[in-house]
C-alpha positions in Angstrom: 179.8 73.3 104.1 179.2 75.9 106.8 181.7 78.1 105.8 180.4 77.5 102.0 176.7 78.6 102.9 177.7 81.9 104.3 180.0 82.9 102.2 177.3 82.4 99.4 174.9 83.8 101.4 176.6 87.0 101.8 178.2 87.4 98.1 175.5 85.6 96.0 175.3 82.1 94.8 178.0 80.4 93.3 180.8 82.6 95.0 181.9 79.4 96.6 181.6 76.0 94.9 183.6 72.6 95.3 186.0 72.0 92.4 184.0 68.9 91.1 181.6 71.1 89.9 184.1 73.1 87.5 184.3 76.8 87.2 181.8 77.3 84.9 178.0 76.4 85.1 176.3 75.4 82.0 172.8 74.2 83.4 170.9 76.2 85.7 166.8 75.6 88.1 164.1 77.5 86.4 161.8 79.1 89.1 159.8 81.5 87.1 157.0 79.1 88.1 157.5 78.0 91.3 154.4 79.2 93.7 154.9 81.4 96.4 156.6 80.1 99.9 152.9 80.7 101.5 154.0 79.0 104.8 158.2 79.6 104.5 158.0 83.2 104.1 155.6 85.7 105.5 156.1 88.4 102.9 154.7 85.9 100.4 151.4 85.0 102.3 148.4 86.1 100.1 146.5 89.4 101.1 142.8 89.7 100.3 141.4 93.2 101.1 137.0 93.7 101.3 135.4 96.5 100.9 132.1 97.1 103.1 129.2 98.1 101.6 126.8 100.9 102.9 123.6 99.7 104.4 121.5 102.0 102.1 123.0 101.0 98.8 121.9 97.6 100.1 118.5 99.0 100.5 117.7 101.0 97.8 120.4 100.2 94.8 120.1 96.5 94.8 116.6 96.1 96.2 114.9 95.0 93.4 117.0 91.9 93.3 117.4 91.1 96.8 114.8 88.3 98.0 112.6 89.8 100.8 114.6 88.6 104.4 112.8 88.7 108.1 115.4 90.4 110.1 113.8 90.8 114.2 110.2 90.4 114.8 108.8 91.5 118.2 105.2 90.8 119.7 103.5 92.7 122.4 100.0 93.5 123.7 98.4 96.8 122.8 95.0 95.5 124.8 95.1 92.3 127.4 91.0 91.5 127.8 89.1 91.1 130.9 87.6 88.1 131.7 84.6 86.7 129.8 81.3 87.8 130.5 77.6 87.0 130.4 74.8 88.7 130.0 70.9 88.2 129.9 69.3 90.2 127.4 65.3 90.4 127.0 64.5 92.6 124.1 60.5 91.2 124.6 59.0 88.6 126.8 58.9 86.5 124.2 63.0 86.3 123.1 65.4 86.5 125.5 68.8 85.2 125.3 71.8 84.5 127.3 74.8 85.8 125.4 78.3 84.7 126.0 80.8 87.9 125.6 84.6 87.9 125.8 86.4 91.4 125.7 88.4 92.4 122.7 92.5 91.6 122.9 95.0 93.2 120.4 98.5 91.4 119.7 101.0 93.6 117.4 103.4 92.3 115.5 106.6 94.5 114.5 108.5 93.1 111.8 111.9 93.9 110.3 111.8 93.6 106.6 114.5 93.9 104.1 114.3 93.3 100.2 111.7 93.2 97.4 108.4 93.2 98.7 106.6 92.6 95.2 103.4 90.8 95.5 104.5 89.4 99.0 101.8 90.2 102.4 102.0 90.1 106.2 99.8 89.5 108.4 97.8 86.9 110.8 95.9 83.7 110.4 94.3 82.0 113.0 93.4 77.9 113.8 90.3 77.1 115.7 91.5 73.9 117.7 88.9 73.2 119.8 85.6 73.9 120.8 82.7 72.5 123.5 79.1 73.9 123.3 76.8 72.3 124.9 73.7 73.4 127.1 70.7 71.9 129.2 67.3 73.0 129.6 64.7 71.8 132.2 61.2 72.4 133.3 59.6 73.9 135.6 58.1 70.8 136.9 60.1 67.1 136.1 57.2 66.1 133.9 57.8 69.1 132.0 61.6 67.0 131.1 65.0 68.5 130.2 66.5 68.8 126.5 69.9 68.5 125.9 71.9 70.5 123.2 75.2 69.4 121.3 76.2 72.0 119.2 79.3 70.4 119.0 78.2 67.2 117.8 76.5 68.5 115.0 77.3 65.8 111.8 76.9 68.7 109.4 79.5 71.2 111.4 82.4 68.6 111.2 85.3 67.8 112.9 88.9 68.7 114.1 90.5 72.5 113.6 89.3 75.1 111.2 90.0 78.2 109.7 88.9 81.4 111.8 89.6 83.7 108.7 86.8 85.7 106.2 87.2 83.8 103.1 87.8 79.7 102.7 90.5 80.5 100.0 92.6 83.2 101.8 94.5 82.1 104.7 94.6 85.6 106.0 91.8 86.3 108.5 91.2 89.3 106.8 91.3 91.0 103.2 95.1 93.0 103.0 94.6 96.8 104.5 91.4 95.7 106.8 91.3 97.2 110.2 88.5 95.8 111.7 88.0 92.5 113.6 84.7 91.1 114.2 83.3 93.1 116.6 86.5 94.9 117.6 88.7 97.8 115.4 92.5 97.3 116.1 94.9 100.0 116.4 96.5 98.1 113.3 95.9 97.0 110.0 95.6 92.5 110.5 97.6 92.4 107.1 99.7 94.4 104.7 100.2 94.0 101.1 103.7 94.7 100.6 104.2 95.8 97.0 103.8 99.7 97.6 106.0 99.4 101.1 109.6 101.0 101.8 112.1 98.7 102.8 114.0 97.9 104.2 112.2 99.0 107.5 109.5 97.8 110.0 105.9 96.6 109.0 103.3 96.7 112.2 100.4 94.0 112.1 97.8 93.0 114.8 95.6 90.1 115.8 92.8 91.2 117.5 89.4 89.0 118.3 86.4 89.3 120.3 84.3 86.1 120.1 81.2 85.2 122.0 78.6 82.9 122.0 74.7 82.7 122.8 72.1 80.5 123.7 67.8 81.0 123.6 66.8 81.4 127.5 63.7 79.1 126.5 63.0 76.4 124.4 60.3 74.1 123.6 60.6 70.5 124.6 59.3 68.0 121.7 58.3 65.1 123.5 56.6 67.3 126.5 55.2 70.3 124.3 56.4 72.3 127.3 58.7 74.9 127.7 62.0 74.2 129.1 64.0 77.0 130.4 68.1 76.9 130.0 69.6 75.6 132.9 73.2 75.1 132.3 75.8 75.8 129.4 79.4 75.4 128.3 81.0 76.9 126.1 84.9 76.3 125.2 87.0 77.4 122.4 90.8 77.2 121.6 93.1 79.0 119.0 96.1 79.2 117.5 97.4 82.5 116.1 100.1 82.7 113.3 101.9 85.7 112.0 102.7 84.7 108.6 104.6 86.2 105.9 103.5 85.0 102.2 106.3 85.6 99.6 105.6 86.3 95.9 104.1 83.2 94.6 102.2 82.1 97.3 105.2 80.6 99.4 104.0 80.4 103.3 106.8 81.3 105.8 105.6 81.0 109.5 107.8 84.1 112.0 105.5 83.6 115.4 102.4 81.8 117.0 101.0 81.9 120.3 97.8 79.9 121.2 94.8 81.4 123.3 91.8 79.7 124.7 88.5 81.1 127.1 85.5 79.2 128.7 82.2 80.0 129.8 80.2 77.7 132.6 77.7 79.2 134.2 74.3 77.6 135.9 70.6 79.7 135.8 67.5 79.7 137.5 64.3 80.4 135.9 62.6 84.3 136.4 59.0 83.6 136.4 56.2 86.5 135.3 52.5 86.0 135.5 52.7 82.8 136.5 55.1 81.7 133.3 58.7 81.6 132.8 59.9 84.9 131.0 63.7 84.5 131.2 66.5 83.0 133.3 69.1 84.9 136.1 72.8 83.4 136.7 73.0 81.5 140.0 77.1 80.5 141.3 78.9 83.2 139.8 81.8 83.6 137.5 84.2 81.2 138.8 83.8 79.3 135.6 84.6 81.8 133.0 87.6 83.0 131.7 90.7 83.8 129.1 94.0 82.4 129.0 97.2 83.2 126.7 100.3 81.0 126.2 104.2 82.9 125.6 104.9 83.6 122.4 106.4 81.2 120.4 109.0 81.6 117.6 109.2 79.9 113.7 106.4 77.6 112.5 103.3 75.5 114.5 104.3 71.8 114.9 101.4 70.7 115.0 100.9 68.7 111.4 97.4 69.0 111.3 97.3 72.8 112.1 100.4 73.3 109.4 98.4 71.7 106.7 95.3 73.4 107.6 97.6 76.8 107.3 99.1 75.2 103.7 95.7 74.3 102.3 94.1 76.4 99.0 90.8 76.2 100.5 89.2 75.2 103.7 86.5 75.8 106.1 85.9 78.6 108.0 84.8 78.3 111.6 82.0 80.7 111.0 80.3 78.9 107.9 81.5 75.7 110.5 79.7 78.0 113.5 76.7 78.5 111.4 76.4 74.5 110.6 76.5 73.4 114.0 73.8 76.3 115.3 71.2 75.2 112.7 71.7 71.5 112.8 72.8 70.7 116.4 72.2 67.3 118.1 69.4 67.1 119.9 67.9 65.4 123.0 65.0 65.6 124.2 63.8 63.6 127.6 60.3 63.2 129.0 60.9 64.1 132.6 64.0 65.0 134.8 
């Protein structure tokens, strides 16, 4: 058989044959449609070849009907605040107020972008999770009594997180293109409308805030008819910032969130003129007051509440929720202290 096998192998089949097959053949295998000896024979194995295509063909041939895609997104600090302050201001004898002031902080965010950016924005929102404001006021004298203020508990300012944006239908804090905060002007726009940009390429948004807070120096108390001077506040907020990116069609896709709080305590003592109180001086320093910043955070919040605040069509915006609970706070007022 060995000897049969070579000698075919070297001549061509059928050199060699036993004699019970006869000398002729009159029947033959039909391979035409074999398949290939993929894992006998190397030469047979399948070769597919791909061709690389150009980043810019990518970008500008086939833009139009390439979804928009998040590629790297970085965060940084173009301003870190100092710590909060108070002041005493006394535009007349009659008026003065003890304002609660936090410097201005700028966030930017540097996103990658690739794609159609038809009717699609960037930009920030930003959660209101908590806040205390309380204060007390006292008399001169204990029969003159003390008032407390709950701003907090206010039953027409409601409860849980709200929306620290301009509009209760826009999730945005601000309008697309605006470049000013409240009471601050970033280096950056806080959102982009993304039709007119070039992509691929980088988009630069900020968060920036500056909030503050203030209470009257003096007050009257009801039950006394006396004036009562302020005596101690608290004042206590926490955020949550989100840089969002809203695909055409209103589709909500959180990149990054950091949360942010600051706090106010401070004690005063009553500055008396002609025999009257005209205003109040801090006593104890600023041990109590200050701003604090968590690390960035990647992807959404996972918070539920917060997410559907962020998903809701309309909702409440801390400053018509801020406005509420300054007119309508709860009130006590006591006879002596």
């Amino acid at each position: 058989m060995d000897a049969r096998d070579t000698v075919n192998g070297k001549f061509g089949t059928w050199t060699a044959v036993t004699a019970s097959l006869g000398l002729t053949r009159e029947w033959k295998m039909r391979p035409e449609m074999r398949s290939p000896a993929w894992t006998t024979n190397i030469a047979q194995v399948l070769v597919i070849r791909a061709k690389r295509l150009k980043k810019h063909r990518i970008g500008r041939a086939f833009q139009g009907h390439v979804m928009l895609e998040v590629g790297h997104v970085d965060l940084q600090f173009l301003r870190r605040p100092k710590p909060p302050s108070v002041r005493i201001e006394v535009p007349d004898r009659s008026a003065s107020y003890v304002a609660f002031d936090a410097d201005a902080f700028e966030v930017e965010a540097a996103v990658a972008l690739r794609g159609d950016g038809t009717g699609a924005r960037i930009g920030w929102t930003q959660l209101q999770t908590l806040e205390v404001d309380r204060a007390v006021y006292r008399g001169l004298t204990p029969d003159a009594g003390k008032v407390h203020v709950f701003r907090d508990r206010s039953k027409l300012g409601g409860v849980g997180p709200c929306r620290d944006v301009s509009f209760a239908t826009d999730v945005f804090t601000a309008p697309p293109g605006t470049q000013r905060a409240l009471g601050y002007t970033p280096l950056r726009p806080l959102n982009v409308a993304l039709t007119a940009a070039r992509l691929p390429g980088t988009v630069r948004v900020s968060h920036g805030d500056k909030p503050g807070q203030w209470y009257d120096a003096l007050r009257d108390n009801d039950r006394t008819n006396k004036p009562n001077y302020l005596s101690w506040a608290l004042v206590e907020m926490r955020f949550c910032a989100v840089l969002i990116l809203q695909h055409k069609g209103g589709r909500l896709e959180q990149l990054k969130h950091f949360k942010w709080s600051l706090r106010w305590e401070d004690r005063f003592e009553p500055v008396r003129a002609n025999g009257k109180v005209a205003t109040v001086r801090r006593v104890g320093g600023a041990t109590g007051n200050r701003i604090a910043f968590e690390p960035f955070r990647d992807g959404p919040v996972t918070d539920g509440r917060l997410a559907s605040l962020i998903a809701a069509s309309t909702a409440q915006t801390c400053n018509k929720r801020g406005e509420l609970r300054y007119n309508t706070p709860e009130v006590h007022n006591y006879a002596s202290w």
